[in-house]
Structure formats: structure tokens, C-alpha cells
C-alpha positions in Angstrom: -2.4 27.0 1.3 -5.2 29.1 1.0 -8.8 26.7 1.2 -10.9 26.8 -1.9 -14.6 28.6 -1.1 -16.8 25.8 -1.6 -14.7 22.6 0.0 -14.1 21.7 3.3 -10.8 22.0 5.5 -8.2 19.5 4.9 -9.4 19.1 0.9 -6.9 19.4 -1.7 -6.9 20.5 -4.9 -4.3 20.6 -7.2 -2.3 23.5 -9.0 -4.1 24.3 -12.3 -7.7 23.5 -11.0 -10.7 25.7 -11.0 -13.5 26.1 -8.6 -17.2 27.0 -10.4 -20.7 27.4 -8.9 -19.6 25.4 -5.9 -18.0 22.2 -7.8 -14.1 22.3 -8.1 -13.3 21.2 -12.1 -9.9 20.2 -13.8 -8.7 23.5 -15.4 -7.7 22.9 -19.3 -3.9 23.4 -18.7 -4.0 21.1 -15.1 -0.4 19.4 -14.8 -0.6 18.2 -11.5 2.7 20.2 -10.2 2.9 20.3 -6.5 3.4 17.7 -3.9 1.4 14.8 -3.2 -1.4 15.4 -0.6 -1.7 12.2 0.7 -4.3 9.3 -0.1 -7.4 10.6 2.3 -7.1 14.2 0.7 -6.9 12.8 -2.7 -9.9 10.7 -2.2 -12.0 13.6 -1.2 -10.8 15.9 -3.6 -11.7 13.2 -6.4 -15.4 12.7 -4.3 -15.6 16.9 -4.5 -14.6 16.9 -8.1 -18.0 14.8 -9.0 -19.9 17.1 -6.5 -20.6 14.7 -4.0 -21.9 16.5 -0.7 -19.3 16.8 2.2 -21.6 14.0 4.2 -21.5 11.6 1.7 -18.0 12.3 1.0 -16.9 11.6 4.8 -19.4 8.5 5.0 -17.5 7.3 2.0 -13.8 8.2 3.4 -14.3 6.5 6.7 -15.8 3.4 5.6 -12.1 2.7 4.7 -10.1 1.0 7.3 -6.9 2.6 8.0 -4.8 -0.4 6.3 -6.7 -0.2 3.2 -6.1 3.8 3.1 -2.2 2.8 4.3 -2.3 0.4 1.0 -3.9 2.5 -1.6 -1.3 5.5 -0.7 1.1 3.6 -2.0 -0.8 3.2 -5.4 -1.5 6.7 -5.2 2.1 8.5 -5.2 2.6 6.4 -7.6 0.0 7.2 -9.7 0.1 10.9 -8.8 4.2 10.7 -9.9 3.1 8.8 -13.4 0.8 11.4 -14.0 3.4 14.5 -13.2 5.5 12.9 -15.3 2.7 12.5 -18.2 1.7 16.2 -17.4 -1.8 14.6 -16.5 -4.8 15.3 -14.0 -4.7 12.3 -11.6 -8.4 13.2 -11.2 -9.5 13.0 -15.4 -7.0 11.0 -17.0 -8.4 8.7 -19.8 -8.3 5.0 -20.0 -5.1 4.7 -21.9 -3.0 6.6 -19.7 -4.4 4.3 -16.9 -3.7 1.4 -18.8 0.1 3.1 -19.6 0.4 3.3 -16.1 -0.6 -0.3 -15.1 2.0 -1.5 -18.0 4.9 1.2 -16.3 3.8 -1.0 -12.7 4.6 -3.9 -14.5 7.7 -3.7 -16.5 9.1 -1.2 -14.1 8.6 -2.0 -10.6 7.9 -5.4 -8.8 4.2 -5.2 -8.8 2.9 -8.8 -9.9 -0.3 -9.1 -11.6 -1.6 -10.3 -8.2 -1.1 -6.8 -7.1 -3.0 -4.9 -10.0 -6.4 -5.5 -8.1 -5.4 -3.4 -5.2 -4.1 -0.8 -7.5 -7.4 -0.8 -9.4 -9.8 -0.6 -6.7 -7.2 2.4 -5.3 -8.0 4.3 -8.8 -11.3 3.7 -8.9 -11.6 5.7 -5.9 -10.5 8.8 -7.8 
């Protein structure tokens, strides 16, 4: 895969996303088809989607221990599967659908409630 002008190697961005003046944006028809790139590449593509400057963005990527990264994947191919499924940007989906998907954890999986703080903190990164 061809890297974007404007981000650094090993970003991400996914199908149906734009890149203007230097700041990569949701395109209006983004479904988030592809695979999943994994939780450090969807953290900094979320940090590059708010223009935050490569430094800041690798400051903010390693002050994450390797567990905590290791546990928020797993909140993360979920989430990026919910959203596939709700033809969604994992990157500018609205409260609702992140509510939808908390419910889906809930009555679908066997995430406890206990669980849900991990899985927020995970999305808040993106």
C-alpha cells in the first residue's frame, strides 16, 4: 500500500479517506472496508486525523506500555468489525453508534460492565 503524502511510514488510513492540505479527513462515502491495521497504526492514524504533529503523535504512542496497546487491540478489531458492519468510520462515528456498540459488547459477547472501562479509554484514543 502506497503511503499517503503528508503521514509518516507505518500510518494507516483507511479505504474511502481523503488527504487535504497536509491533514488526512474522513471522505463522505468512508465504509471502513479493508482489513484491520492493528491498534498502534489505528492510534496514529486517529492522532493524524486531528492534525497532531508526527512528534507529538509518537510521544503519545509510546507512552503506552505494550500490555495496554496488547489490551486495547482487542477493543479495537472489535470496534473496527462493529463499524464495517454499520458501514461507519471507526475514526468519526457519533455517540450513538458508540453507545450501539457498547450495548452489542454487552448482550453479545462476555464483556462485563467491569470491562467497559478498558474499552472506553481504548476509544477515546481514536
Amino acid at each position: 500500500m502506497e503511503e499517503p503524502v503528508g503521514l509518516p511510514e507505518g500510518s494507516y488510513i483507511s479505504q474511502g479517506q481523503t488527504q487535504e492540505e497536509g491533514v488526512t479527513q474522513p471522505a463522505e462515502t468512508s465504509t471502513t472496508q479493508g482489513t484491520y491495521p492493528g491498534g498502534s497504526h489505528s492510534i496514529r492514524a486517529a492522532f493524524k486525523l486531528r492534525g497532531v504533529p508526527d512528534p507529538a503523535v509518537d510521544t503519545m504512542i509510546h507512552s503506552l506500555a505494550d500490555t495496554t496497546l496488547k489490551q486495547y487491540d482487542g477493543t479495537f478489531k472489535l470496534w473496527w468489525k462493529f463499524c464495517q458492519e454499520k458501514r461507519v468510520s471507526p475514526f468519526s462515528c457519533t455517540v450513538p453508534d458508540t453507545l450501539s456498540f457498547f450495548q452489542y459488547l454487552l448482550g453479545n459477547t462476555n464483556h462485563l460492565y467491569g470491562s467497559f472501562n478498558s474499552h472506553r479509554s481504548a476509544l477515546s484514543l481514536i
